[in-house]
C-alpha positions in Angstrom: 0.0 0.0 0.0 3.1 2.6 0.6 4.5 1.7 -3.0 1.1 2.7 -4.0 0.8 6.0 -2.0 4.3 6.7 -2.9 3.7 6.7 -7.2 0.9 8.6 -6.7 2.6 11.3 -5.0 5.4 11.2 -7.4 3.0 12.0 -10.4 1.4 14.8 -8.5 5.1 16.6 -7.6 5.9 15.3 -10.9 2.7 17.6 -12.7 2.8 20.3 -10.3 6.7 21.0 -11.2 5.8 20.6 -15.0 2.8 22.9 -14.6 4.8 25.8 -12.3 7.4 24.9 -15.4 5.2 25.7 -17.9 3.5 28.9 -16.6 6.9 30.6 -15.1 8.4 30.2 -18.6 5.4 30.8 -21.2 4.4 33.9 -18.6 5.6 36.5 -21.2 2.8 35.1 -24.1 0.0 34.4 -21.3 0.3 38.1 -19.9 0.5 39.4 -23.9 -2.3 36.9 -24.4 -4.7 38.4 -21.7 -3.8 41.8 -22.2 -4.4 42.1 -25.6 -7.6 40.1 -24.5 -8.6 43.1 -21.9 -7.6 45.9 -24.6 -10.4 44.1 -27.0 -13.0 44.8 -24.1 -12.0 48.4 -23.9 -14.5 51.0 -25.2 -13.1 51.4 -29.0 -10.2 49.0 -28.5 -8.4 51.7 -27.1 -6.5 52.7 -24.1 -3.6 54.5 -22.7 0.0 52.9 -24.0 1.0 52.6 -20.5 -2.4 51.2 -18.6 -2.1 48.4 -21.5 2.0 47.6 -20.3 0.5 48.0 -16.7 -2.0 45.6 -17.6 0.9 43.1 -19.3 3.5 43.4 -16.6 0.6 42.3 -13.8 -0.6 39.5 -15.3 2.8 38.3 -16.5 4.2 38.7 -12.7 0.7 36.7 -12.0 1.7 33.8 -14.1 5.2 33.7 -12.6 4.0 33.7 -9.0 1.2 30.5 -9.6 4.3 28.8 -11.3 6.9 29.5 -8.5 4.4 28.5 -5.8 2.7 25.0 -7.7 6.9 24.4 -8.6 7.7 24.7 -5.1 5.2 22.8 -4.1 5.7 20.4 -6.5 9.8 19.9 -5.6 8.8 19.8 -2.0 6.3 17.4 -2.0 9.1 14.9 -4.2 11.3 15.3 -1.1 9.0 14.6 1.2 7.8 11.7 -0.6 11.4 10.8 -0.7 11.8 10.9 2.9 8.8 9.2 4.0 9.5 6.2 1.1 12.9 5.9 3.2 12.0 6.0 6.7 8.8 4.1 6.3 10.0 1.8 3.5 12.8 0.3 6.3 9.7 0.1 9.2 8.0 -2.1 6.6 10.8 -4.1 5.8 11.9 -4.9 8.7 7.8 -6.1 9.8 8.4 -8.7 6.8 11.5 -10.2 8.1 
């Protein structure tokens, strides 16, 4: 039942440090993405040059954060799955014998 546990948790750090990955690095085109997405629901289309960059930089520092936080999460949920596979793995081995 621990080998069990233990995969599953490795898949999960596994996804959350490909998905913090993912959305630290492609940031720059999901903030461009979203603001040009707000700039289309302005009246006309149009707004001021720098509410628009204001607009970027916030939602590119967004995408950073969520991918620092689910890659940390991710990295320390591998060494703590680590850990408990070693110090539990030996308390079950030693049952068996």
């Amino acid at each position: 039942m621990l080998n069990e546990h233990i995969k599953g948790l490795s898949i999960i750090s596994s996804l959350l440090a490909i998905a913090g990955l993912v959305l630290m690095f492609s940031s720059i085109s999901f903030g461009t993405a979203l603001g040009d997405s707000w700039l289309l629901n302005q009246v006309d289309g149009v707004a001021d040059t720098s509410q628009y960059n204001m607009i970027v930089e916030t939602y590119k520092n967004n995408f950073v954060i969520t991918g620092s936080i689910l890659f940390s999460a991710g990295i320390l949920t591998a060494i703590l799955t680590y850990y408990t596979a070693v110090l539990f793995g030996r308390k079950e081995n030693n049952n068996i014998v």
